[in-house]
Structure formats: structure tokens, C-alpha cells
C-alpha positions in Angstrom: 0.0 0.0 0.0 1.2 3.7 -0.2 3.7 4.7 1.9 3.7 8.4 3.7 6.8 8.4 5.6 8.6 11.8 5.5 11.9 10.4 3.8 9.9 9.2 0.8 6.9 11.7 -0.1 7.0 15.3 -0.7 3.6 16.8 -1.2 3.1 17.4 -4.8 2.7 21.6 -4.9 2.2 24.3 -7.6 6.2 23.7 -8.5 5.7 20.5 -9.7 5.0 16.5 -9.2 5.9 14.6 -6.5 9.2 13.4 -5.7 9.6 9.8 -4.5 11.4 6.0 -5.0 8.9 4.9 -7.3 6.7 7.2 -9.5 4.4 7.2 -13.0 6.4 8.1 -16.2 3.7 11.1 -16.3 5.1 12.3 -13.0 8.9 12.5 -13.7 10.6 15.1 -12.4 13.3 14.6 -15.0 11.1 15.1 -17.8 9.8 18.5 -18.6 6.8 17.3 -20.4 6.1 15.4 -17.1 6.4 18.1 -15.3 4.3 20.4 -17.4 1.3 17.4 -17.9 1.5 17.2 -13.8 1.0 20.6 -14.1 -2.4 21.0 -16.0 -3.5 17.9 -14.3 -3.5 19.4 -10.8 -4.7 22.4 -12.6 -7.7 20.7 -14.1 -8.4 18.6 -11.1 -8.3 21.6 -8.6 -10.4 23.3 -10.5 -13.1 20.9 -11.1 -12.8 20.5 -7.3 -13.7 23.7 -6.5 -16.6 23.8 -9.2 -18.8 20.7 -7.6 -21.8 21.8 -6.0 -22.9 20.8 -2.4 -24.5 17.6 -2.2 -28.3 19.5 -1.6 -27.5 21.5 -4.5 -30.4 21.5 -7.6 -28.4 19.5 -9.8 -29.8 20.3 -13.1 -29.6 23.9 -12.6 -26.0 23.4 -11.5 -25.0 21.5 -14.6 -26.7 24.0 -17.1 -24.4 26.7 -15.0 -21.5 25.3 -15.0 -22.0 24.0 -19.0 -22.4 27.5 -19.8 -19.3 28.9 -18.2 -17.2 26.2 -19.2 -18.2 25.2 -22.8 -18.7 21.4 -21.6 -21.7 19.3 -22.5 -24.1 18.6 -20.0 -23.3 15.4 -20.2 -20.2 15.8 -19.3 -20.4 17.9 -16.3 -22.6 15.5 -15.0 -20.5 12.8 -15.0 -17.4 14.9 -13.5 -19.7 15.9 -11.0 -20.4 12.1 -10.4 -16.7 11.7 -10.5 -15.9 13.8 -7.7 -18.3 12.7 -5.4 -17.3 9.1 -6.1 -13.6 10.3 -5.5 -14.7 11.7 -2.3 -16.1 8.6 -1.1 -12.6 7.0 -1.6 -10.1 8.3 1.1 -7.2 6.5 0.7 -7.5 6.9 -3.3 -8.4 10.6 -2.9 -4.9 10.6 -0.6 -2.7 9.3 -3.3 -4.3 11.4 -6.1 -4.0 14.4 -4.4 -0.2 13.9 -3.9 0.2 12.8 -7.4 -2.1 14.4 -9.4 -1.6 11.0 -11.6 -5.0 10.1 -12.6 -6.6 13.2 -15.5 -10.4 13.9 -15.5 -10.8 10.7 -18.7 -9.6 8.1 -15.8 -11.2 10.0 -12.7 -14.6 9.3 -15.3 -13.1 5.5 -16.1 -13.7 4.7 -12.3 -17.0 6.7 -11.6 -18.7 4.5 -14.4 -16.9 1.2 -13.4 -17.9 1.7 -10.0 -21.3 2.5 -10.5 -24.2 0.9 -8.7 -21.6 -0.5 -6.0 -22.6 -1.6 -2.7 -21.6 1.2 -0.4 -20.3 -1.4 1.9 -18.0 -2.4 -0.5 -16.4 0.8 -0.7 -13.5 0.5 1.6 -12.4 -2.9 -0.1 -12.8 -1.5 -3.1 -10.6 1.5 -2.2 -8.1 -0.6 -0.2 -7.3 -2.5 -3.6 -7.7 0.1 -5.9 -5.7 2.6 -4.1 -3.1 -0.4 -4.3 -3.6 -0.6 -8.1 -2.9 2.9 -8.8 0.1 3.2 -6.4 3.5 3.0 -8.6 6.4 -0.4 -7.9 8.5 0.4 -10.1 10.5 4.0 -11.0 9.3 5.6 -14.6 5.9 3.2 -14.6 3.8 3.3 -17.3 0.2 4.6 -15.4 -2.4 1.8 -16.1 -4.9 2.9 -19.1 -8.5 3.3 -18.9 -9.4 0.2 -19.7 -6.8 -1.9 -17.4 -8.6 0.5 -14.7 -12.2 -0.6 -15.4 -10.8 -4.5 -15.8 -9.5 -3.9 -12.4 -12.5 -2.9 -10.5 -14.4 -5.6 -12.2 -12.3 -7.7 -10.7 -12.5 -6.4 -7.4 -16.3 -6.1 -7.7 -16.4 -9.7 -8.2 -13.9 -10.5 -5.5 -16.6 -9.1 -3.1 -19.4 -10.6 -4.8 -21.2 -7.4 -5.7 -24.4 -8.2 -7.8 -23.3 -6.0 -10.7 -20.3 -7.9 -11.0 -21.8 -11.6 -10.4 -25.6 -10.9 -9.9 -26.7 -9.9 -13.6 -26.3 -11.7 -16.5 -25.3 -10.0 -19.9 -28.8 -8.8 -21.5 -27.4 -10.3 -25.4 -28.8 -8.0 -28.3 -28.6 -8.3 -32.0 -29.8 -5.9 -34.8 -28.7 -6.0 -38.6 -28.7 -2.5 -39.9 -29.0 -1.9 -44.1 -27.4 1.2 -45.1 -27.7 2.7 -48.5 -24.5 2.0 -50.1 -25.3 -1.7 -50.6 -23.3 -3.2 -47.2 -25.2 -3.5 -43.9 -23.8 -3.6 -40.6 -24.6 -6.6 -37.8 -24.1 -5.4 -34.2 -24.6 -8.4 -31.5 -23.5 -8.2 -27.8 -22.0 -11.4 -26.5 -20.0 -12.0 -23.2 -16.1 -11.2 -23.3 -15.4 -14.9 -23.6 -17.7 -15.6 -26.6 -16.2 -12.5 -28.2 -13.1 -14.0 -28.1 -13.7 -17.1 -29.8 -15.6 -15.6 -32.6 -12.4 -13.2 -33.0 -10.0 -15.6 -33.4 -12.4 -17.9 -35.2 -12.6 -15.0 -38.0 -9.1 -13.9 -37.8 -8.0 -17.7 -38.7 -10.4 -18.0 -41.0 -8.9 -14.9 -42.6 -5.3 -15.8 -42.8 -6.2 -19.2 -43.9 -8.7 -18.1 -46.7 -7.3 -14.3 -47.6 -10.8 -13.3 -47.5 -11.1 -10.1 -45.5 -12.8 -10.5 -41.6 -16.1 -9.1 -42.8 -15.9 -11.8 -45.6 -14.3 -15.1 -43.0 -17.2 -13.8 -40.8 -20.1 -14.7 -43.6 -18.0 -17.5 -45.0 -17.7 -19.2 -41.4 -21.9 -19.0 -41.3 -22.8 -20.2 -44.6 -20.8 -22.8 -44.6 -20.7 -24.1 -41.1 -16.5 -24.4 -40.8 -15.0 -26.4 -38.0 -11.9 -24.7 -36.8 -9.8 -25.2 -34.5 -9.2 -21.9 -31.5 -7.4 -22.4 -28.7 -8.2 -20.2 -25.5 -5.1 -20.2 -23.0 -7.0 -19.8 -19.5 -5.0 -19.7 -16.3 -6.3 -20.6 -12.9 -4.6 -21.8 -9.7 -4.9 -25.2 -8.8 -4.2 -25.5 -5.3 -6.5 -22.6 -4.1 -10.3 -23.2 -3.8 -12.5 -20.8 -5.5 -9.4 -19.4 -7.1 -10.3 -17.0 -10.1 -9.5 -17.5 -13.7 -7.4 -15.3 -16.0 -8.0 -14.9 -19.9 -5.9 -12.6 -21.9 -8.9 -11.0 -23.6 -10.5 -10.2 -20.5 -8.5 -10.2 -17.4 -10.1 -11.8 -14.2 -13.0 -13.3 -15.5 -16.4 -13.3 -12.7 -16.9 -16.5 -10.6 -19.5 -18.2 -13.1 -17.7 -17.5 -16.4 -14.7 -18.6 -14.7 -16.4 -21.9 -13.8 -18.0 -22.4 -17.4 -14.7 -21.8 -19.5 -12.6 -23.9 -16.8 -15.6 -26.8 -17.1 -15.0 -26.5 -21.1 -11.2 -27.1 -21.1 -9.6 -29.8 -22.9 -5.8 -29.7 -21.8 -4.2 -29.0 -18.9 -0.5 -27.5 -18.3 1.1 -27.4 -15.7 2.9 -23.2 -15.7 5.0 -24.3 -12.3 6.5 -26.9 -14.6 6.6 -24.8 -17.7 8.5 -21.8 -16.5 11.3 -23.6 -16.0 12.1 -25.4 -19.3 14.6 -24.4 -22.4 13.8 -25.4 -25.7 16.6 -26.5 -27.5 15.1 -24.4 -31.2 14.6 -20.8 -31.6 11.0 -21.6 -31.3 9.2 -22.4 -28.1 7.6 -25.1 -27.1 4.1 -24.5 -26.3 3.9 -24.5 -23.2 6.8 -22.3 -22.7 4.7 -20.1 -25.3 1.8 -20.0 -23.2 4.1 -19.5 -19.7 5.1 -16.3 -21.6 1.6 -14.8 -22.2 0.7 -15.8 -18.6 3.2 -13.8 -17.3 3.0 -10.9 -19.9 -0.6 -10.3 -20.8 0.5 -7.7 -23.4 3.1 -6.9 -25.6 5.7 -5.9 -23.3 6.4 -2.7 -24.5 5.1 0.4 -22.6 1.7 0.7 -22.8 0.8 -1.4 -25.9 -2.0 -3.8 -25.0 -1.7 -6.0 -28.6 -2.6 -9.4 -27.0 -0.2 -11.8 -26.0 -0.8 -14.7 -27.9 -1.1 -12.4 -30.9 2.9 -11.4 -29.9 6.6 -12.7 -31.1 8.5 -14.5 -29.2 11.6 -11.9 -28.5 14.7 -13.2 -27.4 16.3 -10.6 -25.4 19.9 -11.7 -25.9 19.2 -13.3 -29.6 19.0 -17.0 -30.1 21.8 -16.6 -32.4 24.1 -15.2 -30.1 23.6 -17.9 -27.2 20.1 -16.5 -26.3 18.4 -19.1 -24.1 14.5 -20.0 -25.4 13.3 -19.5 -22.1 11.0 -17.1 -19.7 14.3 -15.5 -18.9 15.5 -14.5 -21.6 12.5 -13.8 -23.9 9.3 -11.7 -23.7 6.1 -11.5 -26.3 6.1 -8.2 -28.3 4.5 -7.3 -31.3 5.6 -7.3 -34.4 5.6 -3.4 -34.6 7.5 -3.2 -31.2 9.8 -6.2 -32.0 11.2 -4.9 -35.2 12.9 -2.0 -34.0 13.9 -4.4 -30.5 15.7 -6.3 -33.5 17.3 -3.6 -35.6 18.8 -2.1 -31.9 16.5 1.2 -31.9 15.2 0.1 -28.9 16.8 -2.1 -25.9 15.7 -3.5 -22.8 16.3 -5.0 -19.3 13.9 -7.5 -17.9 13.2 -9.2 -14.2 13.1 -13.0 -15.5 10.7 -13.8 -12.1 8.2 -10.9 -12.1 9.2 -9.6 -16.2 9.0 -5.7 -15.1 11.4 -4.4 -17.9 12.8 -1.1 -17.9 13.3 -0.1 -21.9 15.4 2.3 -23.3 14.4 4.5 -26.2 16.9 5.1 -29.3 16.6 9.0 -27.9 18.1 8.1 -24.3 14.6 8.0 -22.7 13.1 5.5 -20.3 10.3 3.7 -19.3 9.2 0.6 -16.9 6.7 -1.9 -18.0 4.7 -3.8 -15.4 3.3 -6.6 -16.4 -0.2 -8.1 -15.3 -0.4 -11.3 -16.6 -1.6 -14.5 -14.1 2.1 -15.7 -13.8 3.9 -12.6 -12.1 4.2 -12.6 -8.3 1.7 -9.7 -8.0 -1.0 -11.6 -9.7 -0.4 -14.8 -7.5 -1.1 -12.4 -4.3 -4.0 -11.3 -6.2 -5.4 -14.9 -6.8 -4.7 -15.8 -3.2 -6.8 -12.5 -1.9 -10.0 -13.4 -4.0 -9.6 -17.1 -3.3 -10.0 -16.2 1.0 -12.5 -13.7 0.4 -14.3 -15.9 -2.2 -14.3 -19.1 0.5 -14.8 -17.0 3.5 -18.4 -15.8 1.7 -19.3 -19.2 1.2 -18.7 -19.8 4.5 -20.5 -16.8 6.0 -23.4 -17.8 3.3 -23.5 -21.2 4.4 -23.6 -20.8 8.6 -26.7 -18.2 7.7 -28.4 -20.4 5.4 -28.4 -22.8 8.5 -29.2 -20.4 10.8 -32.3 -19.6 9.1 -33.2 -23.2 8.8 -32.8 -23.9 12.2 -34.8 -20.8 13.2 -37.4 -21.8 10.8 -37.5 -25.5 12.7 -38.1 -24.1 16.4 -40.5 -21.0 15.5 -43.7 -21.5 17.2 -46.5 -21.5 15.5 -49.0 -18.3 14.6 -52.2 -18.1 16.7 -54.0 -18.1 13.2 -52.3 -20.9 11.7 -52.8 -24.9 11.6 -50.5 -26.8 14.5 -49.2 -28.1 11.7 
């Protein structure tokens, strides 16, 4: 969690960022764009601050003022409003942001939404682990992007078993529209997982066929294809209720997780896995998948091309003496890997937890944090939601038989039967 002794934490001021061991690329102090984006962020931030109304304020009256004098859409001040107040009810993450002024107005609006409808007794969990989320490891971190934001409270949502999280099941829509240019467009809404079968299916499809995705898409229909898509899911074994990573969605909820698990047709064992050397340039595949477990992403600062979808990169090359092994290689894309190759860009990686710090061909730096299943962060993460998953059963349980013993020694109504 964050840390607030003296010797490590100035308080960030109108001068500039905060100054500490580890910090967000977007608050270096050695960078003068840093700097100035710290800047304009506390700026915008304080600013906002000072513009939300008082809780008993008439809201809509509020928002048309404030729309007016800022040139915002309603819309939009609405939601900042929302924003703040949800910020507010976050102590420990109100702390932190007001020290680093880290988080802009688009990622203070990320968390409002994902954290709408929440349980207010869920709120000091969620702001225990979130807070803890948002706090940087590393020096020079890349800050965590919208969408790794939102993945992350719907993970903790689930961890706590909030209905929004478990409780409602997807509402799946479909509509074909025709436009007037002779193509139509189909729009369904699927789960995550199902989403990610049907992209790969098509992608596949694609390569093999060179028909376009639009085209693999129709062709895979008509025809009724049988291919082949793997899904690499990762869960641990030895912990009960323990959740289930997918590299399309992150943390999956407690019933997907069950249902994809239940559907699995191979096992590997990623203890076991981590450890090998091929002898090729190639990996094996289970050294292949050990790698996206541990990386999620492209390890390149914030590139979020998936994992499986990724090279291989040998970080000291194969044909040097480079090992084929989660030591010595990491999965980049092809766009990232290319310039790895031609020596634009270089980098350093932790073979156990694969935080890399990568250097740029104009001297400047960056740390990469993975989030896959497989890094030590991860395995802490799978160990909290198993305990608070089986300690909810638990509770569950003992009140379920409460009630049933209660129900068994009532004494009857006046107006009802001695049954």
C-alpha cells in the first residue's frame, strides 16, 4: 500500500510533481513534459474540485451553470460531477491522487462508471485494492490505461461478490442494420469470452482463406466451418474458488470462470513450464503460453496488442547464445519487436516478475509492469479473491443454517394450523 513516511513523499505543490522511489512516467521530475502534464492535471483537477456543488444543490440547474461557463456538454459535467463525489467517497485513493495528481479527469470518469451501482459497503475494499492498483512499484511506470482500470474494479467487484459484478447476467442484443451504399452492418453483444472465440475464429479464418474478416465472418456462417481456436485460461490449482485469467479479459467473474474452466480440454502445468529451455529458436508451447501468462500484453510500454497475438523476443538473440526460455524472452509485437531487432530500442527484464525497464533510441526510459496470471503480483491477487471468495461461502453457508434452524423451532402463529 502507499507509503507516507517523511523520507519518501513530498507533497506534490504548484512547482511540480511529487518526488519519490517509485513514481508514474507522467510524474517525472526529470522530464519537462512530465512536469508540465503534472501541471495541467493538478490544474484541471483543482479546478473541477472547486466547481462541484454541495450535495443539496439543484443538480440540473448546476450542470446548465456550470455547462455554460465552461463550454462542456451537460453530459459531461454531470458525469465529472459524479466523478468527484465518487472520488470523495474514496479516502485512501483521494490521498494518493492528491499527492500525485496522476490520474486526469478521462480516468477520474473511467472509475466513476466502473464503479457505479456498487454496494456502499463495499467501498473500503474497493478503495483498499484500488488505491493499491494505482500506487506506482516500479521508478518511470507506465500509469495503467482506462481500460486496465475498469478490468480492475471488475475484478475487485467480483472479489466481493457485488451483484453488478456476479448478480446480472449479460442482456445479449442483436440488430442487422441496411445502409444505403449496398453493405449493412450486424451489431450483436456477446459475453467477453464468446467475443473472443468468434475473433479468433474469424481472424483464422482470414489468414487461412485471404478473404477479409467481414468476408471469414459470412464465409464461417454459410458454410458451417470447423476450426480449430485455442483459449489459453489460467487458474490456480491449489487454491479453492481461485479466479480464472483470460488474456482478452483479465479476471474473469466467478460463473464465467467456472463455465470456461468446465470446457477445457488440456491442462499445463505453468509451475512446470517456467522452468524449461527449448533447445530451437521456437518455443515449445507450453513455454509459449508461460510467456503470455506472465505478460498479458506486448511488453512494451503501454501497448495492449494481446499476447498470444505477440513474437516471441529473445532478449539476448537465439543466435548469439540466447536461451529460449521465460528468462530470456518476452512477447512483443511485431511493430514493437522490429525496432527491438534492428537495436532502436533495448531493454532489461526481471526473469521472475518480467517488469522491464526499456530504453528509447533518444536516451529516454520507461518501466513496463506486467499483469499477466504468472507474475508474483498476480499470484497475491489470486490468493486474496480465493479467501474472500471461500470466506463468503462460508458466511453464506452458517446463515443459510441459521435460518433453517430458526425456521424449525418457531412457534407456530395463533391463526395458523399446529401443523
Amino acid at each position: 500500500m502507499f507509503d507516507q513516511s517523511a523520507d519518501q513523499i513530498e507533497e506534490s505543490g504548484a512547482d511540480g510533481p511529487v518526488n519519490q522511489l517509485y513514481y508514474y512516467s507522467v510524474n517525472n521530475v526529470e522530464s519537462p513534459m512530465a512536469v508540465a502534464g503534472t501541471s495541467m492535471r493538478r490544474a484541471w483537477h483543482l479546478y473541477w474540485e472547486e466547481l462541484i456543488p454541495e450535495e443539496d444543490a439543484d443538480l440540473e440547474l448546476t450542470v446548465a451553470s456550470l455547462s455554460i461557463a465552461t463550454g462542456e456538454s451537460r453530459g459531461r459535467v454531470q458525469s465529472l460531477i459524479m466523478a468527484f463525489y465518487q472520488l470523495a467517497d474514496l479516502p485512501r485513493l483521494h490521498m494518493i491522487q492528491h499527492q500525485f495528481f496522476h490520474l486526469d479527469l478521462n480516468r477520474l470518469l473511467a472509475i466513476s462508471t466502473a464503479l457505479a451501482g456498487l454496494n456502499p459497503d463495499h467501498l473500503a475494499t474497493v478503495d483498499e485494492h484500488l488505491t493499491e492498483y494505482l500506487t506506482p512499484c516500479a521508478p518511470n511506470q507506465m500509469l495503467p490505461s482506462t481500460g486496465a482500470i475498469k478490468r480492475k474494479i471488475a475484478a475487485i467487484r467480483d472479489m466481493v461478490d457485488d451483484p453488478r459484478a456476479t448478480g446480472s447476467r449479460l442482456r445479449k442484443n442483436f440488430n442487422v442494420s441496411v445502409g444505403t451504399d449496398g453493405t449493412a452492418e450486424v451489431h450483436a453483444e456477446v459475453s467477453p469470452m464468446d467475443a473472443q472465440m468468434i475473433q479468433d475464429a474469424v481472424t483464422q479464418h482470414a489468414a487461412n482463406t485471404g478473404k477479409t474478416e467481414s468476408e471469414a465472418l459470412v464465409d464461417l456462417i454459410r458454410e458451417h466451418i470447423n476450426l480449430d481456436v485455442t483459449v489459453n485460461l489460467y487458474t490456480a490449482r491449489d487454491l479453492a474458488e481461485a479466479p480464472v485469467w483470460s488474456s482478452s479479459v483479465g479476471w474473469l467473474d466467478a460463473c464465467s470462470g467456472v463455465e470456461w474452466v468446465g470446457l477445457a480440454t488440456r491442462f499445463r502445468d505453468m509451475d512446470e513450464a517456467m522452468g524449461k529451455h527449448a533447445s530451437g529458436h521456437d518455443p515449445t508451447p507450453d513455454i509459449a503460453a508461460a510467456l503470455t501468462g506472465r505478460d498479458g500484453t506486448c511488453g512494451f510500454p503501454g501497448c495492449n496488442v494481446r499476447a498470444e497475438h505477440c513474437d516471441c523476443d529473445h532478449r539476448v538473440n537465439h543466435a548469439d547464445g540466447g536461451a529460449t526460455c521465460r528468462h530470456n524472452c518476452k512477447r512483443l509485437c511485431r511493430h514493437h519487436h522490429n525496432p527491438k531487432t534492428n537495436g532502436r530500442i533495448v531493454y532489461l527484464m526481471d526473469p521472475v516478475s518480467g517488469i522491464t525497464v526499456w530504453v528509447l533510441e533518444d536516451g529516454s526510459w520507461a518501466v513496463d509492469v506486467p499483469e499477466g496470471p504468472l507474475t508474483p503480483a498476480s499470484a497475491r491477487w489470486a490468493q486474496t479473491v480465493s479467501q474472500y471468495r471461500t470466506a463468503h461461502r462460508k458466511r453464506w453457508a452458517a446463515e443459510a443454517r441459521a435460518e433453517a434452524r430458526a425456521e424449525a423451532t418457531a412457534e407456530p402463529q395463533p391463526d395458523e394450523p399446529p401443523f
